[in-house]
N, C-alpha and C positions, 0 to 999 in steps of 0.2 A: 504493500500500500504506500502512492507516495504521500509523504506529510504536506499538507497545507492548512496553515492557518492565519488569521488574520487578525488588523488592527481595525475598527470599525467607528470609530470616532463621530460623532454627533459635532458639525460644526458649530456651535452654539456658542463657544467661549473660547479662550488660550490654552491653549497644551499646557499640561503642570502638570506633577509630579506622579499623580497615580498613574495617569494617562500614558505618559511615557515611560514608568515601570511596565504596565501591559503590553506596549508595544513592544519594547524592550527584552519581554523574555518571550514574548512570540518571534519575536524574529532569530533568540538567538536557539531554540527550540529547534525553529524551520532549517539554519543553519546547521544545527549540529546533527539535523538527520539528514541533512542533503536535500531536503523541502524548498518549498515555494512560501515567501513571506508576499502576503497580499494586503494592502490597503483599500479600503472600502468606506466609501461619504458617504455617510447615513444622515441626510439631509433632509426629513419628512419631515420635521420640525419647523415649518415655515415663517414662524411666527417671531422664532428666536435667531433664525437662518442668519448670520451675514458674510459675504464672501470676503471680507477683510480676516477671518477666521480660519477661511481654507487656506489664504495665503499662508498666517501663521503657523498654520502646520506643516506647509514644503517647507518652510523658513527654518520652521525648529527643527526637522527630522537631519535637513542638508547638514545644518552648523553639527548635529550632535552624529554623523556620520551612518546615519542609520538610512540605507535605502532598501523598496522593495521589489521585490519582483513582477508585481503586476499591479497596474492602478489607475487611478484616472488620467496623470498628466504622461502612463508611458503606453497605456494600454494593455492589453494580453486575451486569450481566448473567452476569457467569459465577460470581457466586456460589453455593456458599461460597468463601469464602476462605484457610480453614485446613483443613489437610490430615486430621485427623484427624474431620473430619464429612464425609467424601468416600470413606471407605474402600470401600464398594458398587462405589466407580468401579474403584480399583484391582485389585478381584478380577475384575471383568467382564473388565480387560481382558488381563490375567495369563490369565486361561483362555481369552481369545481366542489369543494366543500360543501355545497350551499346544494347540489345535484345530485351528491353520495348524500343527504339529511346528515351530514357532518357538522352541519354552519346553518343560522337560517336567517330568514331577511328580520329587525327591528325596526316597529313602526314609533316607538318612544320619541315623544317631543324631550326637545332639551327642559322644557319646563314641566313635564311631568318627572321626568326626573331629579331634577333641585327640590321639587314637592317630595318627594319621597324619601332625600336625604334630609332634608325640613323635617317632616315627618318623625321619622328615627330619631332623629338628634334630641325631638324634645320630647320622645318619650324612652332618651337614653337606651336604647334598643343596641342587642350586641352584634344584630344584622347586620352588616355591611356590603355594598357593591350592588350589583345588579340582581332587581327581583325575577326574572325570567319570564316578565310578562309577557312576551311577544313569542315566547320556546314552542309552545304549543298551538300556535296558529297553523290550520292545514295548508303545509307546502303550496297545493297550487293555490288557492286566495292568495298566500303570499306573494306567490309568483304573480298572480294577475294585479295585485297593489302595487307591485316595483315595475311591473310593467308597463302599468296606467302612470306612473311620475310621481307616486309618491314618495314624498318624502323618506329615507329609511339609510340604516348599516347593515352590517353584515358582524353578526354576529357568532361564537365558535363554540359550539354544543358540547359541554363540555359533562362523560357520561359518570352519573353520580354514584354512590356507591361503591364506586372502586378507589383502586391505589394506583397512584405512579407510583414505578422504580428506577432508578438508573445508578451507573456507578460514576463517583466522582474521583480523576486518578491523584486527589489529593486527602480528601475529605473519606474516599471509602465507600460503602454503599449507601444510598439513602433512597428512602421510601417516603411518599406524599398523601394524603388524604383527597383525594379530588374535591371533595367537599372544603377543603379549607383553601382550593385555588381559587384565586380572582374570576367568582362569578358567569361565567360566558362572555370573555372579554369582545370587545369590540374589534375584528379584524380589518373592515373596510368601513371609513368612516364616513356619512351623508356626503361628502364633497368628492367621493372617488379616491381619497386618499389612505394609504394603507395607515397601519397603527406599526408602532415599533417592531412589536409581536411578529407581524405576517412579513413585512417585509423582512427581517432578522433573519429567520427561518427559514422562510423560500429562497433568498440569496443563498445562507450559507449552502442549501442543498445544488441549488444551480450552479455556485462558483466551486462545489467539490470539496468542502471545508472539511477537513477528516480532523481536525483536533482545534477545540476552543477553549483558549485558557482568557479568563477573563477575572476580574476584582472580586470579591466574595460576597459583595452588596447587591449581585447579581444572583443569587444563589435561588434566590425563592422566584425568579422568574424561569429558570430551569424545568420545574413542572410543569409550566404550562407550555412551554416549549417542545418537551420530550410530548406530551399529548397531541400537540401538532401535526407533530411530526410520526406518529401513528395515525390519525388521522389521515393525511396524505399516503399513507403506506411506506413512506421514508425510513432509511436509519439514520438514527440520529449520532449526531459528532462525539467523537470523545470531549467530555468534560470535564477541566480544573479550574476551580474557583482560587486564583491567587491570595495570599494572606493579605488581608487587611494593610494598609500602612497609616501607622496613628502618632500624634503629635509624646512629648515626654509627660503629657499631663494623660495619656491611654484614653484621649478621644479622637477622635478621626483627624487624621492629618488636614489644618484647613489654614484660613487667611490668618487667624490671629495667631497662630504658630509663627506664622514669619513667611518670605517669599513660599510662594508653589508654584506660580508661572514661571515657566521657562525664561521666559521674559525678563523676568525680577530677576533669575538667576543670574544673567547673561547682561543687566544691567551692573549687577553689582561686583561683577569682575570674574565668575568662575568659569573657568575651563571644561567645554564639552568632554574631554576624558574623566575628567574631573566626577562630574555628575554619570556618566556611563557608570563607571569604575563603582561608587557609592551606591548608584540606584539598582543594579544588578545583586549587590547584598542586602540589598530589603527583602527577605522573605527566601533566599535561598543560600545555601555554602559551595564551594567548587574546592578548596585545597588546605587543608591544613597547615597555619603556618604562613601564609602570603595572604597580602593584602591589595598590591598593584597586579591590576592585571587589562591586557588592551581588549581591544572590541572583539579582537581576533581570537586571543586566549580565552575569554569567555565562552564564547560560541565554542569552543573546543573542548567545553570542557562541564558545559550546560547539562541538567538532565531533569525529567519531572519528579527523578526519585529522590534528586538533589532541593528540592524543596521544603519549606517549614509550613507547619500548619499554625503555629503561633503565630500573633498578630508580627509585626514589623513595627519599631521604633524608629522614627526617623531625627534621627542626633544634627545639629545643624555643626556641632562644635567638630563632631567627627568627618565630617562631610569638608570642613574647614581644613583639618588636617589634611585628608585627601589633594585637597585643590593646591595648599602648596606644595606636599608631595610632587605633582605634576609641574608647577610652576619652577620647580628648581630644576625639573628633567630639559627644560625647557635651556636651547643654545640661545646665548646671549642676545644673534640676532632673531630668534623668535619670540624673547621674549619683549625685546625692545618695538618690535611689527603688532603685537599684539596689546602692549601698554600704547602705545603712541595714543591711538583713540581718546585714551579715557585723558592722557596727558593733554592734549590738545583743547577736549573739552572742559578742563578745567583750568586753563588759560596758565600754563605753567610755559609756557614760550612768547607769553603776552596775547590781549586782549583787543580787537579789534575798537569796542569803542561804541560799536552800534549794537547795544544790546548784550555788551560784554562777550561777543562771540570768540570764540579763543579761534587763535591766528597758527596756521602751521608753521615747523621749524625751521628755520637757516639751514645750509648744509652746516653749520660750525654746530648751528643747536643740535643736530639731529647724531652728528659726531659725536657730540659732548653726550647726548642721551644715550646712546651707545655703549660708548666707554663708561657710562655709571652702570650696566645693568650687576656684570661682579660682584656690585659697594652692597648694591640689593636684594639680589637672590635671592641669599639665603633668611630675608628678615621681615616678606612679606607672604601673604595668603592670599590676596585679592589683587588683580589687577591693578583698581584706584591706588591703591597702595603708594605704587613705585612711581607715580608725580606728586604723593603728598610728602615723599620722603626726600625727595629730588629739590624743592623751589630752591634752597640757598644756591644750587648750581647754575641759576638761572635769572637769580634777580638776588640784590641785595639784600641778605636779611637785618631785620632792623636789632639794634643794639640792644641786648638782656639787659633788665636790673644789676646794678652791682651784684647782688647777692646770687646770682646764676654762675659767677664768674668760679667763685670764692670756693676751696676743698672745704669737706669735712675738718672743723679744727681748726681752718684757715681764718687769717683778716686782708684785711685790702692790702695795705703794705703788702704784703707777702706777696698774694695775687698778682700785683701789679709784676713782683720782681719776677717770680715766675713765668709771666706772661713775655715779661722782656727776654727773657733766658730762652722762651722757648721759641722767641720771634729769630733768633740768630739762625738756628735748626732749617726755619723754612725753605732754603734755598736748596741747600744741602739734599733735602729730603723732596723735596718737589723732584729732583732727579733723580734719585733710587727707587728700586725695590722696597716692596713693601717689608722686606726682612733687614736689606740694608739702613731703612729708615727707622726700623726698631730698634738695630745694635746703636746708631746715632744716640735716639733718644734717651736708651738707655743707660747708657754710658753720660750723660750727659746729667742726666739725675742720678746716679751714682756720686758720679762728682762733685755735683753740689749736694748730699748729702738729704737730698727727696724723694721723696716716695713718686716712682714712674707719673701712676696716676694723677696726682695732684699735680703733676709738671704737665701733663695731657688737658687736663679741665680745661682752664681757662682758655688752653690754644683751640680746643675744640669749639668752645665757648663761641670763640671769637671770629674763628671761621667760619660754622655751621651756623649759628644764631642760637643753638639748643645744647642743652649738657647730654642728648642722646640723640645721634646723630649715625647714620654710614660710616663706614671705617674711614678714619683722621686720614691715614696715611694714603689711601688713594684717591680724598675729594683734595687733599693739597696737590697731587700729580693731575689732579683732573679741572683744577681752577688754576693753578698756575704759580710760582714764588711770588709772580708783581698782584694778581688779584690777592692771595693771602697775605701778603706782608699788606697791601693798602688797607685791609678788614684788621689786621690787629692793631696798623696804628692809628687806626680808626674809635679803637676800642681802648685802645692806651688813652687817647686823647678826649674819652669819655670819661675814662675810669679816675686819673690824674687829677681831675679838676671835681671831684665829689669828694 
């Protein structure tokens, strides 16, 4: 059997994190059996439809490397691909149903029904869903009121008394009450337009779907799906309800946990490996002992037995970790091609002026951005990071308070003479190695009988503008001995006169 299965996404919103977990172990599932990974626009939703949504999702899948094998924008045999140019199909088979007395026509006004859930509500009734008023109407009347232009759905007879079964290859077997399924759901709704239900089902059977893995909040629609799907006389697909993924507080992962759109992620600096690498461990294990692992090595190593049935914790701090993991994997001019953006837009090479739009860099800036990524590496997790860490390389920073200047223990005096001691160095050490600039300075507070540190403050002080700064010895090789000597007797000549 070949494996096919799919992502089937409701355009309705931004790709975020469940979403692209789903996708994510379906495709690496299809991969690792040698399968077909299909995407599918389940677009019936009109109302919520906007196509700025489908773009977001080529947009998200592309940046996060994940393509599929067959879809809307490449095509493949069972196209279409999107639900709402297939509607022909769903009526076809709705009146097949409706032919076998599987399905039958409803004549139910929307306001008889509001009456009835009116009804129930105020006499606290534990009835829910649809009373079957219309179940028992002899087929052909029915048939000659949908004929004559009445108003009506199609609804899916659904036989009481028994049980669904099916096997879920995560959860195990499970069995259903028919009676506790939603009612005789609506399949074809008065306007010719299918319901989730019918179109879900006849797609998956027409595109060949042999395994659906899907979020677990899906689970209780499963019955009435596998009932369908008898119905038609189909078999129905293997099914795994994916574990849960829930915020640290053990409710459903959502907004006030913190970003979930792809979006939010990809604004705030994290690397598509990044989030791969992390969201691939929500809800399953691959190797004991490793934590990096690429798109490639996943897929390789993916299984359904490899899954958890416990919910998934999704840790923003661990996912943090992860992102500089990758960010340090990252060659210096990768990583400087990928910062530039966020550097740019936060006017770290200057500001246009109309609207504070940051201006892109000189060759000398874009040099100098370059040569800092080393200083940075290894001290950032986000992107933004590496231009908040950068501006003294870029623009003057303004003069600390005395007391920024000053060690531990220290006073001004001292400071100041310090600062002069370590202003001689700069020259020197603006041309070494960052190891020959160390024996320098060492040696140098040796000599005067101070502690290294406390000879480093104030010069860092004074070059950087902050007592925690990128490493001293490569922002004075990377500004220059004439830019650093001008900043400390800048800083001499602030400190002297207080």
């Amino acid at each position: 059997m070949e494996i096919r299965d799919r992502y089937a996404p409701s355009p309705t919103g931004l790709q975020h994190i469940g979403g692209v977990r789903t996708a994510l172990f379906n495709y690496l599932f299809a991969r690792s059996a040698g399968g077909k990974f299909i995407l599918r626009l389940e677009d019936t939703d009109r109302a919520r439809f906007d196509e700025q949504f489908v773009y977001n999702l080529y947009d998200t899948f592309a940046w996060l490397g994940i393509h599929w094998d067959e879809g809307p924008d490449i095509g493949g045999p069972a196209a279409p691909y999107v639900q709402s140019e297939r509607f022909e199909r769903y009526k076809k088979y709705a009146q097949d149903l409706v032919a076998q007395d599987r399905a039958y026509y409803c004549f139910c006004s929307a306001e008889r029904l509001d009456k009835l859930r009116e009804e129930r509500e105020t006499a606290h009734a534990s009835t829910t869903g649809y009373d079957r008023h219309c179940r028992n109407i002899p087929p052909a009347e029915a048939a000659d009121r949908a004929q004559a232009g009445e108003a009506h759905t199609i609804r899916l007879k659904i036989s009481l008394g028994e049980t669904t079964a099916f096997r879920d290859e995560l959860l195990g077997d499970i069995k259903w009450n028919n009676d506790d399924v939603n009612p005789d759901p609506i399949l074809l709704k008065s306007d010719g337009f299918p319901t989730y239900h019918l179109a879900n089902v006849v797609d998956d059977h027409l595109m060949g779907i042999s395994h659906v893995l899907r979020a677990q909040e899906w689970l209780s629609s499963t019955p009435l799906h596998v009932i369908m799907y008898h119905a038609f006389g189909w078999e129905h697909p293997v099914y795994c309800h994916l574990p849960m993924v829930m915020g640290q507080d053990g409710k459903k992962l959502s907004k006030r946990h913190g970003a979930t759109s792809i979006d939010e992620f990809r604004r705030q600096g994290y690397l598509p490996e990044a989030l791969i690498n992390y969201v691939a461990l929500l809800g399953a294990s691959y190797e004991e002992g490793k934590d990096l692992y690429t798109l490639e090595a996943l897929a390789a190593r993916f299984s359904l037995e490899k899954l958890n049935k416990a919910p998934a914790i999704f840790d923003y701090k661990k996912l943090e970790w992860y992102n500089g993991q990758y960010i340090r994997m990252k060659s210096d001019a990768e990583l400087a091609a990928l910062a530039l953006p966020y550097a740019v837009s936060r006017g770290l090479f200057g500001n246009t002026g109309a609207g504070e739009t940051g201006v892109e860099p000189s060759p000398e800036q874009r040099s100098t951005f370059l040569a800092a990524m080393p200083l940075i590496k290894e001290r950032v997790s986000f992107l933004p990071d590496v231009p908040e860490k950068l501006g003294y390389l870029f623009s003057e920073p303004p003069i600390p308070a005395a007391p920024e200047f000053i060690p531990k223990k220290g006073d001004l005096p001292r400071t100041i003479a310090l600062l002069q001691m370590g202003r001689d160095l700069i020259a020197p050490m603006a041309a070494s190695t960052d190891e020959a600039a160390e024996v320098l300075i060492k040696a140098k507070a040796e000599q005067a009988g101070v502690k290294l540190g406390d000879l480093m403050m104030p010069l860092r002080v004074a070059i950087t503008g902050a007592r925690v700064s990128p490493p001293l010895f490569g922002s004075i090789r990377i500004l220059g001995a004439s830019r650093c000597l001008d900043r400390v007797d800048r800083a001499l000549g602030v400190l002297t006169t207080r």
